[in-house]
Gaussian input, Z-matrix of N, CA and C with variables (Angstrom, degrees):
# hf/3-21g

backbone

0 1
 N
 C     1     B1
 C     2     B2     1     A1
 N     3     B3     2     A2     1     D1
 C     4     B4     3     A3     2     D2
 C     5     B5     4     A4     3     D3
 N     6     B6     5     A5     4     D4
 C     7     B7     6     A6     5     D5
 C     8     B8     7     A7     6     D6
 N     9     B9     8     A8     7     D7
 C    10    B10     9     A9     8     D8
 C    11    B11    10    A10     9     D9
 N    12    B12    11    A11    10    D10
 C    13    B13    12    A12    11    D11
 C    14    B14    13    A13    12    D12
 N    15    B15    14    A14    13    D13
 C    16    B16    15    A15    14    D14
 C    17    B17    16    A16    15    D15
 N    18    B18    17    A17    16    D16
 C    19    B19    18    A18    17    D17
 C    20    B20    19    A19    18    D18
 N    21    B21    20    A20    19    D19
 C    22    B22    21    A21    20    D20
 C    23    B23    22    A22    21    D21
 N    24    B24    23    A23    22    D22
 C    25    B25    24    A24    23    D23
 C    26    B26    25    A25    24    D24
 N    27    B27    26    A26    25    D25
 C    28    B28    27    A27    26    D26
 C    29    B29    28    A28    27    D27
 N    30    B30    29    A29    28    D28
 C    31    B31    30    A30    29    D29
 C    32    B32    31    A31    30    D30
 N    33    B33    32    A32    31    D31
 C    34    B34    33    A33    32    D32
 C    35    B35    34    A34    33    D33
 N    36    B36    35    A35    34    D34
 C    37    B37    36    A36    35    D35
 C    38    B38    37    A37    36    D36
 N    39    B39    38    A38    37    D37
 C    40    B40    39    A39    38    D38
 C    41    B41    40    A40    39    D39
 N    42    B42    41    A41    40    D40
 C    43    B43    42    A42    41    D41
 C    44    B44    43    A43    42    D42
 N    45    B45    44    A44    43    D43
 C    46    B46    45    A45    44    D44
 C    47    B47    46    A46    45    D45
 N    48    B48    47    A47    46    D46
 C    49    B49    48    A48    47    D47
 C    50    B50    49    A49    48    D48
 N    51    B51    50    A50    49    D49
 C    52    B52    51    A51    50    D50
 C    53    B53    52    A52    51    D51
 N    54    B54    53    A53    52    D52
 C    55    B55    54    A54    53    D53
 C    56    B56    55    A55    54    D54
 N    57    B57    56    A56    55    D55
 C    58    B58    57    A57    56    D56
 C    59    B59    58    A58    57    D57
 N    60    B60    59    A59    58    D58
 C    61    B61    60    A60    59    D59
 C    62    B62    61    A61    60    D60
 N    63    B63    62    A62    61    D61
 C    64    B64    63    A63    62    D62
 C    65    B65    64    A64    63    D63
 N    66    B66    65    A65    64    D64
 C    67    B67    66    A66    65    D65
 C    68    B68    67    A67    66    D66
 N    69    B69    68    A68    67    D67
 C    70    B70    69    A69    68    D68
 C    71    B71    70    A70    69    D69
 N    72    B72    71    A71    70    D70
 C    73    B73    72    A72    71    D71
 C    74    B74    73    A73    72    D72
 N    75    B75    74    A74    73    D73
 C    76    B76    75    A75    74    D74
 C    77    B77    76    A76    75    D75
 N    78    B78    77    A77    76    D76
 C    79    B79    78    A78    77    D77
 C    80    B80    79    A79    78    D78
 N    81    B81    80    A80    79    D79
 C    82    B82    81    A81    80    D80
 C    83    B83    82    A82    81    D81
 N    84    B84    83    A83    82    D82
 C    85    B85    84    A84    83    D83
 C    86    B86    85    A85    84    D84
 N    87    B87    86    A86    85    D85
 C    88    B88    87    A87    86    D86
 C    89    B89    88    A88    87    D87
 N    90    B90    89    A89    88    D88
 C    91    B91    90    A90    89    D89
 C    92    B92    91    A91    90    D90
 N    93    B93    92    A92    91    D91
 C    94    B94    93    A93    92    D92
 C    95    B95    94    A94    93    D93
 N    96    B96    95    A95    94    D94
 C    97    B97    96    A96    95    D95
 C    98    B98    97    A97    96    D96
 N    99    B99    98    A98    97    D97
 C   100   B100    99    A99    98    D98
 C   101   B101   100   A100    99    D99
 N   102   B102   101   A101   100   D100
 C   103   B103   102   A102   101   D101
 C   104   B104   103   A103   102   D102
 N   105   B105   104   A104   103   D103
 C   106   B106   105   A105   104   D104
 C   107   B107   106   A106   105   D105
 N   108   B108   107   A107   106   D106
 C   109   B109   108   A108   107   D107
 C   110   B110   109   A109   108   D108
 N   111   B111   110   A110   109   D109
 C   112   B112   111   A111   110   D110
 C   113   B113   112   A112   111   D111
 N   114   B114   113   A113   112   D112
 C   115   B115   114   A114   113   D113
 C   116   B116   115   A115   114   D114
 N   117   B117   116   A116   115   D115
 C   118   B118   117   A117   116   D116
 C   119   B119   118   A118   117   D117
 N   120   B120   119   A119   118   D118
 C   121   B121   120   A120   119   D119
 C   122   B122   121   A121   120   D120
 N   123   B123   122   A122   121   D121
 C   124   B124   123   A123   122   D122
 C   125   B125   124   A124   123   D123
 N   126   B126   125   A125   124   D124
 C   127   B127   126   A126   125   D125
 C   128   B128   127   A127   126   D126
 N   129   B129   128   A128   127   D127
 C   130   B130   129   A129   128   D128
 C   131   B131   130   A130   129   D129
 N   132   B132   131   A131   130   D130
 C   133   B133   132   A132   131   D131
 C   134   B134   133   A133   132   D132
 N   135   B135   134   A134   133   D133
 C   136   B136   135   A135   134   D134
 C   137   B137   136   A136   135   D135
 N   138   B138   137   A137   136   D136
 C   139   B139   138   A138   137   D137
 C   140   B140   139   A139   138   D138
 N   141   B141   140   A140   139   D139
 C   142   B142   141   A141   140   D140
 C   143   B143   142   A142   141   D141
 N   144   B144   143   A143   142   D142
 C   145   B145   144   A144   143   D143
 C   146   B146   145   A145   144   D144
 N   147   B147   146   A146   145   D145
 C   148   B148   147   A147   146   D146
 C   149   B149   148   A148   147   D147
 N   150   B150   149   A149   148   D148
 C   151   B151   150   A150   149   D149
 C   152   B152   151   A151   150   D150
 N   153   B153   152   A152   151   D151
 C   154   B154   153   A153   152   D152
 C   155   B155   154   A154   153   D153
 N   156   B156   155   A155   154   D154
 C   157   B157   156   A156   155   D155
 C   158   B158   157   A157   156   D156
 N   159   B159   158   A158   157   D157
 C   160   B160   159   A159   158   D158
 C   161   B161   160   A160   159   D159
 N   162   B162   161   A161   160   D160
 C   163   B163   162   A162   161   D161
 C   164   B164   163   A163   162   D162
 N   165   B165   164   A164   163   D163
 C   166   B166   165   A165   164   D164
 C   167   B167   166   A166   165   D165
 N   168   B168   167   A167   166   D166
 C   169   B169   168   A168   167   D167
 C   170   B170   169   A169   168   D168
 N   171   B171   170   A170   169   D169
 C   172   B172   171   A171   170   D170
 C   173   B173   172   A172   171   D171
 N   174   B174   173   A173   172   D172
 C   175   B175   174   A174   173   D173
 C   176   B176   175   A175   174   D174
 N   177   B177   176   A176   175   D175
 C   178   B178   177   A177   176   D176
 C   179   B179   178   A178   177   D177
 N   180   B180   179   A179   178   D178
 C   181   B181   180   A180   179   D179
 C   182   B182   181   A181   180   D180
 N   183   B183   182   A182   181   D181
 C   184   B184   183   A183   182   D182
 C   185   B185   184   A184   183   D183
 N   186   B186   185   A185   184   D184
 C   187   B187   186   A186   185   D185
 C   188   B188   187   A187   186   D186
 N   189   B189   188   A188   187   D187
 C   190   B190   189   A189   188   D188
 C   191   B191   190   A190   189   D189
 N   192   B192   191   A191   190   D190
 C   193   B193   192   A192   191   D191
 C   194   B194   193   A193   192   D192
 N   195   B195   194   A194   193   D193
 C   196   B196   195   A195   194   D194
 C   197   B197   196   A196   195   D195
 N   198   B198   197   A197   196   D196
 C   199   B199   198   A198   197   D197
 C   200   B200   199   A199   198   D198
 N   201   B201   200   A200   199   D199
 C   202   B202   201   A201   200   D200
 C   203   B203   202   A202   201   D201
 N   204   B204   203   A203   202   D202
 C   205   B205   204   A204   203   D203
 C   206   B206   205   A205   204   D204
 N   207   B207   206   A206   205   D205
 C   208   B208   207   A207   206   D206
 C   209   B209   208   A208   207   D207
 N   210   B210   209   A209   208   D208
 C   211   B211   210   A210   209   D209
 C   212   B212   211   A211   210   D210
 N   213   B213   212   A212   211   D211
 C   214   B214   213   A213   212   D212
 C   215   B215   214   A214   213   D213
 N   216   B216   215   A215   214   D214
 C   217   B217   216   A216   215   D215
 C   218   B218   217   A217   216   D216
 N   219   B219   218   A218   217   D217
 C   220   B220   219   A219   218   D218
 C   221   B221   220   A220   219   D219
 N   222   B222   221   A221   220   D220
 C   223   B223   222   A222   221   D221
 C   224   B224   223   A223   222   D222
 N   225   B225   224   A224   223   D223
 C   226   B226   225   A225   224   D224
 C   227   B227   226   A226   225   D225
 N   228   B228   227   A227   226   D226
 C   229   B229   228   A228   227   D227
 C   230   B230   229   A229   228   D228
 N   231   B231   230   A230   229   D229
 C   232   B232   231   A231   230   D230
 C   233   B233   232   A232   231   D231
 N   234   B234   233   A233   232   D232
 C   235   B235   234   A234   233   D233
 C   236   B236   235   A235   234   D234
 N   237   B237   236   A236   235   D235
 C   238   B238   237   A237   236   D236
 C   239   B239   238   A238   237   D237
 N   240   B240   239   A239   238   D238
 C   241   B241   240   A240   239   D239
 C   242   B242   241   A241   240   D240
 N   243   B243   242   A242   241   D241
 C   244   B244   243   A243   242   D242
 C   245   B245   244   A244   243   D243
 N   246   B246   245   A245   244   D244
 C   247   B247   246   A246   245   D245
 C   248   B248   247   A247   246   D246
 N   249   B249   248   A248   247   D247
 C   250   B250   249   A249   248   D248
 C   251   B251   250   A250   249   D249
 N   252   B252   251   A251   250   D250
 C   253   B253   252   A252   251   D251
 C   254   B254   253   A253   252   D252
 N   255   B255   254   A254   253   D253
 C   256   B256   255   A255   254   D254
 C   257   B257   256   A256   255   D255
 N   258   B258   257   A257   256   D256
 C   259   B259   258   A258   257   D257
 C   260   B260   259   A259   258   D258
 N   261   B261   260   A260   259   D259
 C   262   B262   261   A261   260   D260
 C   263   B263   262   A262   261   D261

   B1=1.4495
   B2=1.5333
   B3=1.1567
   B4=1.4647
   B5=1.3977
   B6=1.4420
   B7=1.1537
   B8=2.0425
   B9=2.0825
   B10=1.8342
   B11=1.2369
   B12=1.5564
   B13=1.4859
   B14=1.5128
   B15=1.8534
   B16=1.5606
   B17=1.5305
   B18=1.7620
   B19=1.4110
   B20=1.5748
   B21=1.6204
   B22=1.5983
   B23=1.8931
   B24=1.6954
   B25=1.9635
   B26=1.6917
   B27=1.4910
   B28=1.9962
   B29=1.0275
   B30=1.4719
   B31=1.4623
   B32=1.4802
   B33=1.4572
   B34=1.8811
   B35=1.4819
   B36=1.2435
   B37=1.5957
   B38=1.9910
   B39=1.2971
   B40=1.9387
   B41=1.6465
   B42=1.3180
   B43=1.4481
   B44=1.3718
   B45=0.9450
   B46=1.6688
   B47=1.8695
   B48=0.9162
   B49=1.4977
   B50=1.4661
   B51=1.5525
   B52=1.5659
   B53=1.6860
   B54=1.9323
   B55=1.4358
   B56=1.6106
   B57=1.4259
   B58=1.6073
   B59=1.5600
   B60=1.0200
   B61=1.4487
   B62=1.5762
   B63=1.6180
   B64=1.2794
   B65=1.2147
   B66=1.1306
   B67=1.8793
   B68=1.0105
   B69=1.2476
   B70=1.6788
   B71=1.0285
   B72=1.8546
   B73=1.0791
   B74=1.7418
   B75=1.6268
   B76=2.0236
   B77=1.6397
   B78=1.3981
   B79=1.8054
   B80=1.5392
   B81=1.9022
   B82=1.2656
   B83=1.5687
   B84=1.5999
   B85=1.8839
   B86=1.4987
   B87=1.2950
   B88=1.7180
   B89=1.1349
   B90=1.9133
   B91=1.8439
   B92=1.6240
   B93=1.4333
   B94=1.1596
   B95=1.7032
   B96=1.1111
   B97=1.4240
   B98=1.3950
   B99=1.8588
   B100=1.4016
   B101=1.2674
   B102=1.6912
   B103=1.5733
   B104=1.5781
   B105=1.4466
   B106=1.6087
   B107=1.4530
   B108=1.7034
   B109=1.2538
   B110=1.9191
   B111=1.2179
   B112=1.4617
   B113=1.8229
   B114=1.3509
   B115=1.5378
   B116=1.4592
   B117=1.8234
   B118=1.2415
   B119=1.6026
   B120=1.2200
   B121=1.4048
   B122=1.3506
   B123=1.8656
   B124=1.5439
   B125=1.2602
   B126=1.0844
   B127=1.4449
   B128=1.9351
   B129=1.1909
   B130=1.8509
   B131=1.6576
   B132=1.1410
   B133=1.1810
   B134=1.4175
   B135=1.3105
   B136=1.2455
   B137=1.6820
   B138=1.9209
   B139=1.3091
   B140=1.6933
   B141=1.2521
   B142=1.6113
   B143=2.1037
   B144=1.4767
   B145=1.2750
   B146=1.6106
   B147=1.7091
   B148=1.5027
   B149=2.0765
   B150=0.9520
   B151=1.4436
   B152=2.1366
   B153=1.4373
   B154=1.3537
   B155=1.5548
   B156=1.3786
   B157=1.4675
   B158=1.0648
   B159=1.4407
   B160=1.7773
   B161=1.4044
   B162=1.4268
   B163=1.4264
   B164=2.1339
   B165=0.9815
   B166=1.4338
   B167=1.2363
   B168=1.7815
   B169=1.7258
   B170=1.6771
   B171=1.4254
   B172=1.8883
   B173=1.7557
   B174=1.3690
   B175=1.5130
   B176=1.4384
   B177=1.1865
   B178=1.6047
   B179=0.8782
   B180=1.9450
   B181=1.2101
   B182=1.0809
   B183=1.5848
   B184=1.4242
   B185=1.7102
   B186=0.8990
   B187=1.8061
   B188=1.1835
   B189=1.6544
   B190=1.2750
   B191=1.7477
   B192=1.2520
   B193=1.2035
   B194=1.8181
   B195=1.7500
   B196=1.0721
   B197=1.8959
   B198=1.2186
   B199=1.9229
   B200=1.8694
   B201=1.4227
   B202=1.3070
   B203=1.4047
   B204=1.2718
   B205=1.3473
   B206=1.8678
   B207=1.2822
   B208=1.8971
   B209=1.5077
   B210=1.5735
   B211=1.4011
   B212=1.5689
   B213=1.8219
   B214=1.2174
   B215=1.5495
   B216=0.9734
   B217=1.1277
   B218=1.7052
   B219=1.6161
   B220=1.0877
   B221=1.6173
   B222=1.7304
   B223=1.3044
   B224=1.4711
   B225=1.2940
   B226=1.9308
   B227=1.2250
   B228=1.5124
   B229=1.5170
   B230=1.2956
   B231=1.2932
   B232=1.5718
   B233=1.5692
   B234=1.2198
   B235=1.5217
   B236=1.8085
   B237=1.9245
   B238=0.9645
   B239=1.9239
   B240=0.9993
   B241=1.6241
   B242=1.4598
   B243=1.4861
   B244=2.0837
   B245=1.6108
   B246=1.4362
   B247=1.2183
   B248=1.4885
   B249=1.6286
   B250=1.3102
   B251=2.2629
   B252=1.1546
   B253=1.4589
   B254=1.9548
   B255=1.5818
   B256=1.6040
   B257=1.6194
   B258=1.1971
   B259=1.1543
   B260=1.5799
   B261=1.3838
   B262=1.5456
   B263=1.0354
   A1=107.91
   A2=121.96
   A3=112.85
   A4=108.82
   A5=115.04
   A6=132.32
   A7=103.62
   A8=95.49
   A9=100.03
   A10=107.79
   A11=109.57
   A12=111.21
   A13=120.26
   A14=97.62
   A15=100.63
   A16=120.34
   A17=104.06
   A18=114.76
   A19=123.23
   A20=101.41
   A21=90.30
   A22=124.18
   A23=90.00
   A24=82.45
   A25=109.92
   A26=92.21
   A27=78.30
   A28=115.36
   A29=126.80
   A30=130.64
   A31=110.23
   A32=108.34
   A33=112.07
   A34=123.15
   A35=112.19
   A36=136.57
   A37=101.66
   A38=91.93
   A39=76.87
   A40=118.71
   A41=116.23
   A42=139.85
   A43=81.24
   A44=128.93
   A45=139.87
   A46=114.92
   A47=128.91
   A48=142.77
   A49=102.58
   A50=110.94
   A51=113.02
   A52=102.89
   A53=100.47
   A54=110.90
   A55=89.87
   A56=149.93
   A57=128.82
   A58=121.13
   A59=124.65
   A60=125.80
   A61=113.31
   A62=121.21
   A63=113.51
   A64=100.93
   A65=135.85
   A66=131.19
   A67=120.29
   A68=91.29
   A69=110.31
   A70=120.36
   A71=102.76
   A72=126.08
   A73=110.62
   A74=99.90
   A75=94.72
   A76=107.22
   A77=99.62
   A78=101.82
   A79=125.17
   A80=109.11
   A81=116.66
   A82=102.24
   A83=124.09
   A84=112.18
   A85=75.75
   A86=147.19
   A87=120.50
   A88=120.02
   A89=96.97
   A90=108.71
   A91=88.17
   A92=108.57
   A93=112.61
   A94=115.61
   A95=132.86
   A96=147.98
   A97=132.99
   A98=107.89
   A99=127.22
   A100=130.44
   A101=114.81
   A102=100.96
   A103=90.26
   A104=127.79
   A105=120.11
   A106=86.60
   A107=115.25
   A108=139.18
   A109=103.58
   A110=111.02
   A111=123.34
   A112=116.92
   A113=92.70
   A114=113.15
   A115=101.82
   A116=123.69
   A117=132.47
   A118=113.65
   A119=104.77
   A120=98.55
   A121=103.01
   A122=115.60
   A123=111.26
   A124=114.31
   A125=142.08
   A126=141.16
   A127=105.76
   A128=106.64
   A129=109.00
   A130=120.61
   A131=105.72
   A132=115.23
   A133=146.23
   A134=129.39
   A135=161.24
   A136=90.82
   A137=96.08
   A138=108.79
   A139=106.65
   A140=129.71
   A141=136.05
   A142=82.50
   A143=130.62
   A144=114.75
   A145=100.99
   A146=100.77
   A147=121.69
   A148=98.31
   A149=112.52
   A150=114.04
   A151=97.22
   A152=108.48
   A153=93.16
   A154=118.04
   A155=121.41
   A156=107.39
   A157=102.77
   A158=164.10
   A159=125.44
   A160=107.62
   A161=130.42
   A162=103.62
   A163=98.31
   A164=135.13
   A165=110.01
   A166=125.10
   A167=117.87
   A168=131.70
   A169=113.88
   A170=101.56
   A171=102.18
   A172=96.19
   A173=118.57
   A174=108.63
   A175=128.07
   A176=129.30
   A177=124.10
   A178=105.46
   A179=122.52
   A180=142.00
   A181=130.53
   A182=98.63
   A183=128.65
   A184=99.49
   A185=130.77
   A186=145.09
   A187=111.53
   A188=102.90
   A189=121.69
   A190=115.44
   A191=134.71
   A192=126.09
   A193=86.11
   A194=125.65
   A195=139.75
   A196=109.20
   A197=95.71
   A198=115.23
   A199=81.42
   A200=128.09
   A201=125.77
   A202=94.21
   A203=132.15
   A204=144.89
   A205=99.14
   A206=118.58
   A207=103.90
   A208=120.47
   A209=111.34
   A210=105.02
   A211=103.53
   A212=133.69
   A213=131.13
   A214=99.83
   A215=125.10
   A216=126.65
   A217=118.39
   A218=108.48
   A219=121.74
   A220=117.42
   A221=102.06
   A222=132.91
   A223=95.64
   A224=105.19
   A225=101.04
   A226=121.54
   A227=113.48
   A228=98.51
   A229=111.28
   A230=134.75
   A231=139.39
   A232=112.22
   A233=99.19
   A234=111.62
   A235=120.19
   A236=94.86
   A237=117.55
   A238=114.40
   A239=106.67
   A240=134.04
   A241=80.32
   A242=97.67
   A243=84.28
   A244=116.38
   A245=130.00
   A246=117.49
   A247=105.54
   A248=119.37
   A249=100.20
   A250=90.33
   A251=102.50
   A252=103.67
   A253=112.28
   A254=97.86
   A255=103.16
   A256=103.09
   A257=138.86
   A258=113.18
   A259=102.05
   A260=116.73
   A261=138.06
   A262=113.92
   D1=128.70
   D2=-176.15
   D3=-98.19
   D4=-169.72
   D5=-140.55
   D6=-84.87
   D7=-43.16
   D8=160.53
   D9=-36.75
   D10=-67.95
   D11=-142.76
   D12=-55.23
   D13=-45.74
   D14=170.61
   D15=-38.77
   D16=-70.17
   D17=-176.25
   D18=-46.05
   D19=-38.96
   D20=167.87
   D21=-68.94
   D22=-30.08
   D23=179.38
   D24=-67.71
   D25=-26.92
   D26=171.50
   D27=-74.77
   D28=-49.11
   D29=177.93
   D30=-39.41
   D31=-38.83
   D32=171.39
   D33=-59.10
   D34=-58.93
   D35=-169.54
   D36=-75.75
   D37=-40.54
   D38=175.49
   D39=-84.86
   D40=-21.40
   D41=174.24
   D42=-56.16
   D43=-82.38
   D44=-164.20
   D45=-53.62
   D46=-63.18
   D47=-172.33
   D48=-78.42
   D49=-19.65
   D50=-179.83
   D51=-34.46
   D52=-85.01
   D53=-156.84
   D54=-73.36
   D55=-50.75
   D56=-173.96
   D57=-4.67
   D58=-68.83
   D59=171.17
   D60=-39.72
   D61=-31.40
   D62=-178.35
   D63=-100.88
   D64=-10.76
   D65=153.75
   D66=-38.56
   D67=-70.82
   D68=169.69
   D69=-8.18
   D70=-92.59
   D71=-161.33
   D72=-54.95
   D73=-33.80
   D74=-172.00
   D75=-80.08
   D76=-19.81
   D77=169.49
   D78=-62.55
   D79=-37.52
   D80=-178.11
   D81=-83.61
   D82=-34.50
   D83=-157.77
   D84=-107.00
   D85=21.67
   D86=174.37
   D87=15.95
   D88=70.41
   D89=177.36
   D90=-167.91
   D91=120.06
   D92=153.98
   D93=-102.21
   D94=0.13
   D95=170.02
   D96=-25.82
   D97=-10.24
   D98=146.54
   D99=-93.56
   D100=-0.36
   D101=-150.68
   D102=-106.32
   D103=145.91
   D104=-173.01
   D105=-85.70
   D106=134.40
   D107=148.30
   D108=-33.74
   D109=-64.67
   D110=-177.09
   D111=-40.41
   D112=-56.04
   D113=-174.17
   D114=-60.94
   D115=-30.41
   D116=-179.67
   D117=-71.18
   D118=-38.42
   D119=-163.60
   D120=-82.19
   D121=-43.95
   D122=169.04
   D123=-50.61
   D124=-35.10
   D125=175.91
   D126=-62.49
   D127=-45.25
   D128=166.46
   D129=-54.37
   D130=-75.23
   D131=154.12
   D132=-45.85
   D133=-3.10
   D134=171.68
   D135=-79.38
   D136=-80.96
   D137=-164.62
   D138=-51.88
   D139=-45.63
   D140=-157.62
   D141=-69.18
   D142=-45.97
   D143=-158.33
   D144=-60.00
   D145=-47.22
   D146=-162.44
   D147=-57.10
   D148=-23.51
   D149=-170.18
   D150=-90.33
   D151=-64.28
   D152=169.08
   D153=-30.73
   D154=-57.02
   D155=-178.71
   D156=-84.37
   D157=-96.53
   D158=-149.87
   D159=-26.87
   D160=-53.09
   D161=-157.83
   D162=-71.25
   D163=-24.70
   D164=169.44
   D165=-69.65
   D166=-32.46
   D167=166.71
   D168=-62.45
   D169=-5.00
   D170=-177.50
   D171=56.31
   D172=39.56
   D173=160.35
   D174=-94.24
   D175=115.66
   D176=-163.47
   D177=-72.33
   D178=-43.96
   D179=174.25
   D180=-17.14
   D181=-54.55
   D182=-157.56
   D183=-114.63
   D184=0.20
   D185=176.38
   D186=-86.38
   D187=-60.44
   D188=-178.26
   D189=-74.90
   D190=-39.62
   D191=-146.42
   D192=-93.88
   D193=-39.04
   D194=177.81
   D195=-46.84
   D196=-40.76
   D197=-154.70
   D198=-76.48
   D199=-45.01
   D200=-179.71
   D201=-61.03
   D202=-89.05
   D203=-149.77
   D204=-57.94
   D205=-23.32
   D206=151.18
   D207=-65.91
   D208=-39.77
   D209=-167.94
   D210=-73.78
   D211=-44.26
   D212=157.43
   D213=-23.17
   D214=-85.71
   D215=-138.96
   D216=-86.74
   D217=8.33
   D218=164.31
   D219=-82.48
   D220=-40.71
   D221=164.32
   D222=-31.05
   D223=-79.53
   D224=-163.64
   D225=-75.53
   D226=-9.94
   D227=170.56
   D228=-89.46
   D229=-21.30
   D230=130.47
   D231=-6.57
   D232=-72.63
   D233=-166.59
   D234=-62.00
   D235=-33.45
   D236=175.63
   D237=-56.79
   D238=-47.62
   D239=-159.54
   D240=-75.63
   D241=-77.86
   D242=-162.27
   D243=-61.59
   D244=-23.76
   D245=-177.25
   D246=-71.22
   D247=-48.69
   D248=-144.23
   D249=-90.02
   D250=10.22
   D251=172.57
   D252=-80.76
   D253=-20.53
   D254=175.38
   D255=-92.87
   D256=10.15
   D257=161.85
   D258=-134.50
   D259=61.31
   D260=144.23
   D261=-64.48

């Protein structure tokens, strides 16, 4: 197995499991009320640029581990929107 392959399956699996722990937590206390809106969207937008280029570089690596770390991070700004919209 060479040296790509590893780095991309981590680059996959930590992209992914990164934000989980902060799912979690706003799923179980129904409060996103620490997490910066800002820090969320750069984290979206990061991932959506990082995915435009793999898909022109033909990188799966970088398609795939990016395409997780949008849906994470769609997750919490989701979570973000409806929690802190219930305590208006």
């Amino acid at each position: 197995m060479s040296i790509v392959i590893i780095s991309g399956t981590f680059a996959l699996v930590t992209s992914f499991i990164g934000l989980l722990p902060q799912i979690y937590k706003s799923l179980k206390t129904k409060s996103t009320k620490d997490l910066s809106q800002v820090m969320l969207l750069n984290y979206f937008v990061c991932s959506l640029a990082w995915i435009i280029y793999g898909s022109y570089t033909d990188s799966m690596f970088v398609l795939a581990s990016n395409a997780l770390g949008l849906l994470s991070s769609l997750i919490l700004l989701l979570q973000k929107h409806y929690y802190d919209s219930r305590t208006l």
